[in-house]
C-alpha positions in Angstrom: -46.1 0.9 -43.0 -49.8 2.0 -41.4 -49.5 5.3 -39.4 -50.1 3.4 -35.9 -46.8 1.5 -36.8 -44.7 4.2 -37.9 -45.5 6.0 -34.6 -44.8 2.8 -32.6 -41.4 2.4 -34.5 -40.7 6.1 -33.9 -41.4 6.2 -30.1 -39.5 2.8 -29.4 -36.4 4.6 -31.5 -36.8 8.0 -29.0 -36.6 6.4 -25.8 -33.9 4.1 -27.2 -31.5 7.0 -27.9 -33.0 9.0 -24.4 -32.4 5.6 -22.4 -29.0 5.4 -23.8 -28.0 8.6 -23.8 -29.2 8.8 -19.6 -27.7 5.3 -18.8 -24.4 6.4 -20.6 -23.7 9.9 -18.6 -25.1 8.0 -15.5 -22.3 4.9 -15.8 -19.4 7.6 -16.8 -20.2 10.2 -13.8 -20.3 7.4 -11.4 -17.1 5.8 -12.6 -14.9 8.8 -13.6 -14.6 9.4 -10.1 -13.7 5.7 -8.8 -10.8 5.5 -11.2 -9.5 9.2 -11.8 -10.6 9.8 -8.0 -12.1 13.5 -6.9 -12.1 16.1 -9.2 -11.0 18.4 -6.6 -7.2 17.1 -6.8 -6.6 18.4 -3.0 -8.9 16.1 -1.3 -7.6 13.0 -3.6 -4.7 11.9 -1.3 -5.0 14.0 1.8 -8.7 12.8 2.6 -7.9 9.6 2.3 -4.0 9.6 4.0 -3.5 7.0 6.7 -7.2 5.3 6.1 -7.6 1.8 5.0 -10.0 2.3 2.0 -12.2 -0.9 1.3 -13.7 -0.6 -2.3 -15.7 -3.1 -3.9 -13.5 -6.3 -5.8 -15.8 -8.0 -8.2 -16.0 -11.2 -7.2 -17.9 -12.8 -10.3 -18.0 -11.4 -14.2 -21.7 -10.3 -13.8 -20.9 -6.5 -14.4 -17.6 -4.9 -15.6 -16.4 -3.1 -12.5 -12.7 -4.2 -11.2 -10.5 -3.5 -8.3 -10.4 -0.3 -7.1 -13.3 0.6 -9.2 -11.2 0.3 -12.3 -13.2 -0.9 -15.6 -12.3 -3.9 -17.2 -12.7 -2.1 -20.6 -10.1 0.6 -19.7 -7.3 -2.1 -20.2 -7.0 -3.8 -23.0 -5.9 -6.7 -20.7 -8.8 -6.2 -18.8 -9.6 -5.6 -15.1 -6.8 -3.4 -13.7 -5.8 -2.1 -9.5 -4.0 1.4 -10.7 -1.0 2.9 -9.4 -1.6 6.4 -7.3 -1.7 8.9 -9.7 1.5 11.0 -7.9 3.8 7.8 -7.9 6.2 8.5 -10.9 8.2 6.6 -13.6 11.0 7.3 -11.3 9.7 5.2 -8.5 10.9 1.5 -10.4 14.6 3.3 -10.5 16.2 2.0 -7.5 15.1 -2.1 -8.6 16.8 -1.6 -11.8 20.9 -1.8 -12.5 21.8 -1.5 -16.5 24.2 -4.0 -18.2 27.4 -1.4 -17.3 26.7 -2.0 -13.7 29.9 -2.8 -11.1 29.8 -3.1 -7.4 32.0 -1.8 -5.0 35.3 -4.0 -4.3 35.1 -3.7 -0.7 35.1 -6.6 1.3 33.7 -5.3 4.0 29.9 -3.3 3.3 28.0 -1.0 5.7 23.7 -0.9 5.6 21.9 1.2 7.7 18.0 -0.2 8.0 15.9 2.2 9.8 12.2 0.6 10.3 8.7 2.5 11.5 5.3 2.3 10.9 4.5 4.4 7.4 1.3 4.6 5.6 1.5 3.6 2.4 -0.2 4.2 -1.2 -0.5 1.1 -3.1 -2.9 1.4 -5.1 -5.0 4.5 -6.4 -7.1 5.7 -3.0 -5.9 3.3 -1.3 -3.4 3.6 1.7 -2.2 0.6 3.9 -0.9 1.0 7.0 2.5 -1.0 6.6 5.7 -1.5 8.3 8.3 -0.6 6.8 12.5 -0.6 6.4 13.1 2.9 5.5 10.0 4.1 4.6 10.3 1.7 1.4 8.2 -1.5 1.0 9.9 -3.3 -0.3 13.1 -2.5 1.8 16.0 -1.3 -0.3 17.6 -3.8 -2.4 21.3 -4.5 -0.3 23.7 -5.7 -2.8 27.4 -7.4 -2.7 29.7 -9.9 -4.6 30.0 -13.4 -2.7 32.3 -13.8 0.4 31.7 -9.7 1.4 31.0 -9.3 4.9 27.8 -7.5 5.6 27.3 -5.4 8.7 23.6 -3.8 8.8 22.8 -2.0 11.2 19.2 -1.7 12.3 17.5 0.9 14.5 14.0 0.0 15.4 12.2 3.1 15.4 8.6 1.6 16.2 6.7 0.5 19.2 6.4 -2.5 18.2 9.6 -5.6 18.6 11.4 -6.6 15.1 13.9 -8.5 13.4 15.8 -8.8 10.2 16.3 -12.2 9.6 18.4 -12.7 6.3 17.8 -16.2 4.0 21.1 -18.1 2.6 23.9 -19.1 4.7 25.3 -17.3 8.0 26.2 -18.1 11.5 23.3 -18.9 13.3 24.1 -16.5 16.0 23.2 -13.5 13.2 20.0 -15.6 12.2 17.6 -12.8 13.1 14.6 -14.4 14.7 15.5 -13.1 18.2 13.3 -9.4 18.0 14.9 -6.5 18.6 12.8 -4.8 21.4 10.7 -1.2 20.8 13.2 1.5 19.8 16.1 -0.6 20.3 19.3 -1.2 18.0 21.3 -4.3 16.9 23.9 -4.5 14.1 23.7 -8.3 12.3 27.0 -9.2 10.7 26.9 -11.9 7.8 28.7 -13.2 5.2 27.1 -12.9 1.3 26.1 -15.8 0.2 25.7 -18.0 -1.5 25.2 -16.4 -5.2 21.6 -15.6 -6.3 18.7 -13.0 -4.6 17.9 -14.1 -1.1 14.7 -12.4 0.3 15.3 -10.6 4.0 12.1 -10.1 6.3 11.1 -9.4 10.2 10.8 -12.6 11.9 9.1 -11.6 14.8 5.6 -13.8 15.4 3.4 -13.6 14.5 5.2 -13.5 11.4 3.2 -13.5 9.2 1.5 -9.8 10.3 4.8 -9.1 9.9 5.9 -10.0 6.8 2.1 -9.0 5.1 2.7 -5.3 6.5 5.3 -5.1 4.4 8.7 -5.6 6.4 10.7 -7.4 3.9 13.8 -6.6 1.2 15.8 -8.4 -1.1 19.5 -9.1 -1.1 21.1 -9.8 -4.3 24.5 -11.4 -4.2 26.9 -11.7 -7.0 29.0 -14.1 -8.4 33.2 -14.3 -8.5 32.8 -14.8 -12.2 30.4 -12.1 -13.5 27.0 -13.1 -15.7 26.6 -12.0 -18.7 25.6 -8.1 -18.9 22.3 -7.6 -18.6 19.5 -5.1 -18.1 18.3 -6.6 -14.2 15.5 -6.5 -12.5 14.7 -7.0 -9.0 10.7 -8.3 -8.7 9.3 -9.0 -5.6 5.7 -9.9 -5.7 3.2 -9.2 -2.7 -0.3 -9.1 -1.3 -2.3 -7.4 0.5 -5.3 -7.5 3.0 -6.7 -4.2 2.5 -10.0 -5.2 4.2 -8.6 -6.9 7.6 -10.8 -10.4 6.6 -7.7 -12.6 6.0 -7.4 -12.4 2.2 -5.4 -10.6 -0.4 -7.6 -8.3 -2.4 -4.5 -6.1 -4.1 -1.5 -7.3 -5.8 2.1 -5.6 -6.1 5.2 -5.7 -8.0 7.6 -4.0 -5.8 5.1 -2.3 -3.7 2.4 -0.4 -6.2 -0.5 -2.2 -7.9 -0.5 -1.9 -11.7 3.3 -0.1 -11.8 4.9 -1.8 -14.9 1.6 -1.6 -16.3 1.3 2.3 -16.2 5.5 2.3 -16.9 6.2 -0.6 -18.6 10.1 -1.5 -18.3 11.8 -0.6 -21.5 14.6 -2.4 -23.3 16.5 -2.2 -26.2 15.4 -5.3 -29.0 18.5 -8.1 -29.2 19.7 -7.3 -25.7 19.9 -9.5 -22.7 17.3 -9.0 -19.7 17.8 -10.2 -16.7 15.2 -10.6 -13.9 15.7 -11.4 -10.0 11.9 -12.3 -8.5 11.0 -13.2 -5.0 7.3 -14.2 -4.0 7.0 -12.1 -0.5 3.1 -12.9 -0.6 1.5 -14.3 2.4 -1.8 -16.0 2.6 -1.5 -17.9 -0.6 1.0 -20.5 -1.1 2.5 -19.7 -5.0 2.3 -17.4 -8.1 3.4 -18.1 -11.3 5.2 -15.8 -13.6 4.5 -16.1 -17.0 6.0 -13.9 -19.8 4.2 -13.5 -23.2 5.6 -14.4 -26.7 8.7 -15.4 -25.6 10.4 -17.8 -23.2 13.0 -17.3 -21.0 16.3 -19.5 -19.0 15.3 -20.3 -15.3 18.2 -20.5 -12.4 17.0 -21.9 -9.9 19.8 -23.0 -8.1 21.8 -21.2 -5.4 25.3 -21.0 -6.4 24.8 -21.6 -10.2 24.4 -19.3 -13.2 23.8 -21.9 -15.1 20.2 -22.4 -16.7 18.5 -25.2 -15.4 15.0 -24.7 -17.3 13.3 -23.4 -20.0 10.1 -22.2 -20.3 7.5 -19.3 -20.6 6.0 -19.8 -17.0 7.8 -20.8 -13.8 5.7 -21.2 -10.0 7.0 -19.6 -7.0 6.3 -20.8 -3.9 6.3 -18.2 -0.8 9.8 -16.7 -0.1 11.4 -18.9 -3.2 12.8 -17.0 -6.1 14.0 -17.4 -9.3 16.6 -16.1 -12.3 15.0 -15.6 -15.4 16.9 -14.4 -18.7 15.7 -13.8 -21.8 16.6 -11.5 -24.9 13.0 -10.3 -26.6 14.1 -9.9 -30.9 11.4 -7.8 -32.4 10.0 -4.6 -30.8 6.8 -4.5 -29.1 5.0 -4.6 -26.4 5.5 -7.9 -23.5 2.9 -8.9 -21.4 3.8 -10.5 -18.0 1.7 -11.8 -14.9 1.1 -14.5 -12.5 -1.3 -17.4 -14.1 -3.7 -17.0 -11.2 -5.8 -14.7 -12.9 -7.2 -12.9 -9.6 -3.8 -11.6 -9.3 -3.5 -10.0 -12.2 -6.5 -9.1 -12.5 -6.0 -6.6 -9.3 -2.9 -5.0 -9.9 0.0 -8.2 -10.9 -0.5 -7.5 -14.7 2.9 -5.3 -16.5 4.8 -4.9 -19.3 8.1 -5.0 -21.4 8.8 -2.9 -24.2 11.3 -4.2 -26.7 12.3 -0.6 -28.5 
């Protein structure tokens, strides 16, 4: 190699390293902020509490930056929406009940439903202003064993008229779609049934404001004849118009983008699971749940606990909901998400851990 080249071959290798080295800290400064947020933790949440944050959702797969500014090559799935960093492991608690779990034997149950306005954290900087049945969306999971009577009471503690109108079957006089007026009461009285989850929602139009901003719950009714015990879980899937345009751009599983994802649900290998899952999601008409390397029993029917399908992927159309059961036989790690990959993509992507 003549001198002339040897420098050529030198200076090409310098700025190569420099460019790299520049581009590198240039791409990790401006990202180490969009996913881990400030790095002044007392402006993360506070700054942005009560403000509809709008950040940039790829649209195509020309450049690697995902919901919420999350990185595509932070997941090994890929493009993730993350949980707010505060939001805990104990936060998926209250939608799961072990195999040793035993409702009350009163016939007659008492629920208190106190909805406002609330603003909410589902996703990491970014805060919806939802409506809300007890602060929680979703509402609290109300629970009971077929033929119970069910009086919830509901105090309207918003400017705004409501409802709680309750799927299944009930006198039509407790149907819910009458609203109850600005800071008003009304107690509904039903009987549970029949067996199976049946979603619960405001039907006040238009309803589907209402039901987007988050005003809906799950009831889960038991069966005379117990199942079979299980570790159950209550899924209700969402979306969310962060942006006010008319189109989900974040995802949920009970409430938080990404939450089984950053705390996947663990269960012991060679025992039953059990999962309850509503599609509460408005503006699109279906999801489908799909479960990775293994396949699962799918009740459909009101009434039954008796499989009716098998499979690895089952569609939900909006307010339907399914039974799934499976038992997962080797340890490892479980991948689950809807098929419409936008979904997952942006915060509808979790886990099961077989251990």
């Amino acid at each position: 190699m003549d001198r002339k080249s040897f420098l050529t071959t030198i200076g090409f290798g310098v700025m190569g390293f420099v460019g790299s080295l520049f581009g590198s800290i240039k791409f990790n400064s401006r990202n180490s902020e969009e996913i881990c947020g400030p790095s002044d933790p007392t402006t993360s949440v506070a700054a942005n509490f009560g403000v509809v944050t709008t950040p940039t959702v790829s649209d195509n797969y020309q450049n690697s930056i995902g919901a919420g500014g999350s990185l595509r090559g932070t997941n090994t799935y890929g493009s993730m929406a993350h949980p707010p960093f505060f939001i805990k492991e104990e936060y998926t608690e209250r939608f799961y009940y072990p195999p040793n779990y035993k409702n009350t034997n009163q016939k007659v149950k008492d629920f208190n439903l106190n909805l406002f306005p609330l603003s909410m954290n589902i996703a990491h900087n970014v805060n919806y202003p939802a409506w809300t049945f007890d602060g929680l969306v979703p509402g609290p999971v109300l629970r009971a064993n077929l033929g119970d009577t069910l009086r919830i009471h509901v105090k309207n503690s918003s400017p705004d008229p409501h409802s709680l109108h309750f799927h299944g079957t009930h006198d039509p006089l407790e149907d819910g779609w009458e609203p109850i007026p600005a800071f008003g009461e009304r107690t509904y009285q039903i009987e549970a049934g029949p067996i199976g989850l049946h979603p619960y929602h405001c039907h006040v139009p238009p309803l589907m404001v209402h039901t987007a901003k988050g005003l809906y719950g799950a009831l889960l009714v038991d069966p005379p004849t117990k199942r079979k015990p299980a570790h159950e879980f209550v899924l209700t899937f969402s979306g969310w118009d962060t942006k006010g345009k008319g189109k989900n751009d974040y995802y949920t599983w009970n409430g938080i983008a990404g939450i089984y994802d950053r705390y996947p649900m663990k269960v012991p290998v060679g025992e039953r699971v059990r999962f309850y899952i509503q599609n509460m999601m408005e503006r699109e008409p279906i999801i489908t749940f799909h479960l990775h390397a293994q396949t699962f029993d799918i009740i459909r029917s009101l009434g039954s606990i008796v499989p009716d399908g098998h499979s690895d992927v089952v569609t939900i159309g909006q307010t339907e909901r399914v039974v799934i059961e499976f038992v997962l036989k080797k340890k490892g790690r479980y991948m689950f998400h809807p098929h419409q990959t936008h979904m997952a993509e942006n915060g509808g992507m979790g886990w099961i851990v077989a251990v």
